[in-house]
C-alpha positions as CSV (number, residue, x, y, z in Angstrom):
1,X,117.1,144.8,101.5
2,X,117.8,142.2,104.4
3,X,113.9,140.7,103.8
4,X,115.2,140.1,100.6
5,X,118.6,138.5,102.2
6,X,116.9,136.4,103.8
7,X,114.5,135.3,100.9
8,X,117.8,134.6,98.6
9,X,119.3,133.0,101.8
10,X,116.5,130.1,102.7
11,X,116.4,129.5,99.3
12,X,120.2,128.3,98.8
13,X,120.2,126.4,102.1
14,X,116.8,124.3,100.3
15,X,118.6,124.1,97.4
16,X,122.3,123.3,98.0
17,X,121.2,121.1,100.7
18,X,123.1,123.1,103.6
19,X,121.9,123.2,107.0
20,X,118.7,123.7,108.0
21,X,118.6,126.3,110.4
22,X,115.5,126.4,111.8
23,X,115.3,126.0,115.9
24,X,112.9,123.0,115.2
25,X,116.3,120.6,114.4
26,X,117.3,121.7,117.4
27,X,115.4,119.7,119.7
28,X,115.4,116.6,117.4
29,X,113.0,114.5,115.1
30,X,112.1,112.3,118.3
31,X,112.0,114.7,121.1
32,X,115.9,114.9,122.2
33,X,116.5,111.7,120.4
34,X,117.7,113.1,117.0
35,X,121.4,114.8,116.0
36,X,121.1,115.8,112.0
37,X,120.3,118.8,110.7
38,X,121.1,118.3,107.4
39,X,119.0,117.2,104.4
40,X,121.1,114.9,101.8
41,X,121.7,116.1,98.5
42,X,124.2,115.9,95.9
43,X,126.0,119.1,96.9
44,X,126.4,118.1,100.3
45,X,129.0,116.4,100.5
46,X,129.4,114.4,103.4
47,X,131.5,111.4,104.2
48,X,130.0,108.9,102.0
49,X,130.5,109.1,98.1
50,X,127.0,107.8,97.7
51,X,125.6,111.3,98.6
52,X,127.7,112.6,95.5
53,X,128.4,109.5,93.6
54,X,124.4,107.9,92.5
55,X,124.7,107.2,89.2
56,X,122.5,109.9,86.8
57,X,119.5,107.6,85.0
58,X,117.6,109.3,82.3
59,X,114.2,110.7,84.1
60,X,112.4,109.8,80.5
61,X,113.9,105.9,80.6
62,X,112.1,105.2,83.9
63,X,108.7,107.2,82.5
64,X,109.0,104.8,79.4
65,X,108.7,101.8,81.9
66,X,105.7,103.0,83.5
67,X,107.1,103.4,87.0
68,X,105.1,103.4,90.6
69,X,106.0,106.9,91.9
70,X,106.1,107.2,95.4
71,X,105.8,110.6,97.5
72,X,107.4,110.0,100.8
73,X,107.5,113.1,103.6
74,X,107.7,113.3,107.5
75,X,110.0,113.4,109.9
76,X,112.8,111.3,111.4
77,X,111.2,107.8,111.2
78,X,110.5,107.8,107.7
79,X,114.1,110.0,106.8
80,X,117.5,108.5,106.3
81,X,118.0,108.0,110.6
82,X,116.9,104.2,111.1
83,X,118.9,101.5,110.3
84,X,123.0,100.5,110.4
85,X,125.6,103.4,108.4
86,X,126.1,101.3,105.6
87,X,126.0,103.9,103.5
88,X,127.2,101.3,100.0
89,X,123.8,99.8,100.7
90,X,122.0,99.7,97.2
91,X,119.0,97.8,95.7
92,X,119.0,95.6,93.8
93,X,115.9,95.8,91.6
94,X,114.7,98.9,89.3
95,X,114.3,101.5,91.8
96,X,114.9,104.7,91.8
97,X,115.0,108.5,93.2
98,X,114.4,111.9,92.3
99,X,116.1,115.2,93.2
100,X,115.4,118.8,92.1
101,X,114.3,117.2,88.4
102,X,117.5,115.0,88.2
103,X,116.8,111.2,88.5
104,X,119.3,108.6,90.1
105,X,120.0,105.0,90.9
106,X,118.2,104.5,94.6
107,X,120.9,104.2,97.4
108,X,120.9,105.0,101.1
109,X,121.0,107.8,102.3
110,X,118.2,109.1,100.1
111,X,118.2,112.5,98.7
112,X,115.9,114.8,100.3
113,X,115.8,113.7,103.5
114,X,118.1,114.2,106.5
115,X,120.5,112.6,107.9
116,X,122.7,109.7,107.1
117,X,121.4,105.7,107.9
118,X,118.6,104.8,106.3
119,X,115.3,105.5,105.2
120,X,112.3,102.2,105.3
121,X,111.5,103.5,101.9
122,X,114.4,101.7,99.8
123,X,113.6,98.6,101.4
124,X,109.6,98.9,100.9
125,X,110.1,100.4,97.1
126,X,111.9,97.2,96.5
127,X,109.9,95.1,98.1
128,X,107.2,96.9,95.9
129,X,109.3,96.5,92.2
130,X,109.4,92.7,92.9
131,X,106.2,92.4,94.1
132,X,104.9,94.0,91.0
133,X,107.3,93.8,88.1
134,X,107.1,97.6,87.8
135,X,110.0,100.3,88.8
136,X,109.6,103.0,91.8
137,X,110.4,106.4,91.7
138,X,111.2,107.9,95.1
139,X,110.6,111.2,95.6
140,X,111.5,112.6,99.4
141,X,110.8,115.9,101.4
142,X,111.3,114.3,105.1
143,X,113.1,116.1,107.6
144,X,113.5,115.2,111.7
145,X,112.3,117.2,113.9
146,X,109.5,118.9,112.1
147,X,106.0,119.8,113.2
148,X,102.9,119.4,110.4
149,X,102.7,123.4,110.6
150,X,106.6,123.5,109.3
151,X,105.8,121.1,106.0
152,X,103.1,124.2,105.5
153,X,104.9,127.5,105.8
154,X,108.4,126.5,106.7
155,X,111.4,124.9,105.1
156,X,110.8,121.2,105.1
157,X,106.9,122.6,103.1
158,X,109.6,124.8,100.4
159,X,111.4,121.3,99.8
160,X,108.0,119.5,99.4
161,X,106.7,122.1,97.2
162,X,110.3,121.7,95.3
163,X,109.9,118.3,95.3
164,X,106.2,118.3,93.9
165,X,107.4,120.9,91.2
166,X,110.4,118.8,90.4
167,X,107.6,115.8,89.5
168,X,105.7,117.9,87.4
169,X,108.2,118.7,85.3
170,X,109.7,115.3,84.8
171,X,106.1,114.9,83.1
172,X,105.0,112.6,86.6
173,X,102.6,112.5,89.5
174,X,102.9,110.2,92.8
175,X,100.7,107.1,93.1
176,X,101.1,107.1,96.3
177,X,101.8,109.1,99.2
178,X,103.4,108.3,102.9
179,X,102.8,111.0,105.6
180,X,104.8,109.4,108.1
181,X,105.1,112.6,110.9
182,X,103.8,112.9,114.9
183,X,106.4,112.9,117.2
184,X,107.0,117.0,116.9
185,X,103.5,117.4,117.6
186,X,102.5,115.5,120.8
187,X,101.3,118.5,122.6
188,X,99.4,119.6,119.2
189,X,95.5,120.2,119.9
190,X,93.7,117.0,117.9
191,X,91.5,119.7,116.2
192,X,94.8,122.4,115.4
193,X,96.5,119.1,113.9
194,X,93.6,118.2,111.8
195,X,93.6,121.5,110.7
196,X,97.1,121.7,109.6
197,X,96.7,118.5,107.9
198,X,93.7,119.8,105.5
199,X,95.8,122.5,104.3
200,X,98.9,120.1,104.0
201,X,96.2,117.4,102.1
202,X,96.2,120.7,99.6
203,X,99.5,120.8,99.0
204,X,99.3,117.0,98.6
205,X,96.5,117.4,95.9
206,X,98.3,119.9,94.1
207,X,100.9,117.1,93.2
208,X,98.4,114.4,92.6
209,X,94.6,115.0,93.0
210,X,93.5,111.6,93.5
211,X,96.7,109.5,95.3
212,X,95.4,107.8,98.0
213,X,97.7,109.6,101.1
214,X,98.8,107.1,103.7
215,X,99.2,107.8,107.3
216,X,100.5,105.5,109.7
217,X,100.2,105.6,114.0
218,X,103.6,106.7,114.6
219,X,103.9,108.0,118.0
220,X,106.7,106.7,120.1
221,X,109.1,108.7,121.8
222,X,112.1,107.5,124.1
223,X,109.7,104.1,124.4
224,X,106.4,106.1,125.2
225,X,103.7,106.5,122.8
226,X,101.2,109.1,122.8
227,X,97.6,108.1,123.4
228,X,95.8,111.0,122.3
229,X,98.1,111.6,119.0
230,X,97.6,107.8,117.8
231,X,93.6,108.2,118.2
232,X,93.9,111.9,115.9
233,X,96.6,109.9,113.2
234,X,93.6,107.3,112.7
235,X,91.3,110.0,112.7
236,X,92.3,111.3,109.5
237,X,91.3,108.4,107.4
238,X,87.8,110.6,107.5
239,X,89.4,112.5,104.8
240,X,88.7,111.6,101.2
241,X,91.7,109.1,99.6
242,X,93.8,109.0,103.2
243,X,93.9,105.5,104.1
244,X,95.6,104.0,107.5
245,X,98.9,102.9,107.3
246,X,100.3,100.5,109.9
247,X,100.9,101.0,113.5
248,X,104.4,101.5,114.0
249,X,104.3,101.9,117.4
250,X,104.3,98.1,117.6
251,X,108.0,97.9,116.4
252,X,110.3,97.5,119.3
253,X,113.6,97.4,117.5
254,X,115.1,101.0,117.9
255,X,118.7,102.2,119.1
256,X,117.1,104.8,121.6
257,X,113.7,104.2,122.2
258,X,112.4,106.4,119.4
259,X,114.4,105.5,116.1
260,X,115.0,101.8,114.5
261,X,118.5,99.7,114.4
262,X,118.4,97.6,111.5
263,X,116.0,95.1,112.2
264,X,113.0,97.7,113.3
265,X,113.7,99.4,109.6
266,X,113.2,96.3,107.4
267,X,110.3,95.4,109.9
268,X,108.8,99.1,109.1
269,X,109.4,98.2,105.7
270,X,107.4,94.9,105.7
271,X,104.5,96.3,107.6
272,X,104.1,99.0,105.1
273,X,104.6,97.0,102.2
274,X,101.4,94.7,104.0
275,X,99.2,97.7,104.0
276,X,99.9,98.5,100.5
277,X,100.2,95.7,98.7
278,X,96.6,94.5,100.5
279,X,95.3,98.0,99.5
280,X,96.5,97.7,95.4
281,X,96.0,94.3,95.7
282,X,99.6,93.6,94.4
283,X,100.0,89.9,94.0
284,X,96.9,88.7,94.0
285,X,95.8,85.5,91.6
286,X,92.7,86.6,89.3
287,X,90.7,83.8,87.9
């Protein structure tokens, strides 16, 4: 009976959004840096109406109009913890997100990650709906504080998995997906790590089989990157369809030497939005 307490338990936390319990938030996205534990849903409830108040859009309106989807998952530098609290922030082109099947106008904070700023990926989805005439569908599983092995067996992988399922039966599959994750596993062996991330790459095939997976060089910590972490992040382009995102260690603009203040986030943003829209070949002129 308590095994199956505790089953029925994890299970409401992932999908009521209440607090993640796990020792990992503890200790922070960044190292010590980070202070949320909570992942932003519509039942959470905090003190901004836009974590309740995103208007509903019909999941099968955006399918009709042939939308980017976009997978997004990590830890703190790619969930809602960069950026100023100005939580009324929305976009202004056709973007949009996805919760547990339920599709919404995009606004910060983003469902399904944690905390309460801002996430790059509203900026970068709209930099990619302009730059390609085309809606975005954000999907997020990204959670501070986490180590690779957690987005595998732990609760930031059940709201992945959630997330993937929840895509699959909207009828959709992501085009493209952002691992954005490192700082939780600086003392990680380079060959564990790589491990962990074949079995993750699974989990990512299982909602797309042929998305090319981004990872950027994402390393710094209270100012200090990690030597040996960055050269085992651009090591994993030697797996099929994972491409190398930017190096976002260059990005000097953050509020405590690990996260970004408002200019670092939209600089994140345009970075990413190089790599991709070079990679896609988004705005090119054909002759």
């Amino acid at each position: 009976m308590p095994a199956i307490m505790n089953i029925i338990n994890k299970y409401i936390r992932v999908l009521f959004g209440l607090p993640l319990l796990s020792p990992y938030f503890l200790c922070g996205a960044a190292m010590s840096a980070d202070f949320s534990n909570m992942v932003v849903t519509p039942e959470t409830k905090i003190d901004s109406p836009k974590t309740w108040g995103k208007r509903v859009v019909q999941c099968s309106e955006i399918i009709k109009r042939d939308p980017i989807v976009l997978l997004a998952t990590g830890q703190s530098l790619i969930a809602n913890m960069n950026g100023d609290f100005k939580w009324n922030r929305e976009i202004d082109s056709s973007v949009y997100e996805q919760w547990a099947g339920v599709c919404y106008e995009a606004s910060a904070p983003l469902y399904g990650a944690s905390s309460t700023r801002q996430s790059f990926i509203s900026y970068l989805s709209d930099y990619i709906s302009r730059g390609t005439g085309r809606p975005v569908l954000i999907n997020m599983a990204a959670i501070n504080g986490m180590p690779i092995r957690s987005f595998l067996d732990g609760e930031p992988g059940d709201i992945l998995s959630m997330q993937i399922q929840a895509m699959h039966k909207i009828g959709v599959m992501p085009d493209i997906i952002l691992w954005e994750q490192g700082q939780s596993d600086r003392a990680t062996l380079p060959d564990l790590y790589r491990a962990q991330f074949t079995k993750l790459l699974e989990k990512f095939r299982s909602a797309s089989p042929k998305a090319p997976v981004f990872v950027p060089v994402d390393t710094m910590s209270s100012w200090i990157p990690d030597a040996r972490l960055q050269i085992t992040q651009r090591g994993l382009t030697n797996f099929q369809d994972v491409y190398q995102g930017p190096n976002i260690d260059l990005i000097k603009y953050r509020y405590d030497g690990s996260h970004f203040d408002q200019k670092g986030i939209e600089l994140q943003a345009g970075m990413w939005f190089q790599v991709l829209s070079t990679h896609f070949g988004w705005g090119q002129i054909t002759r």
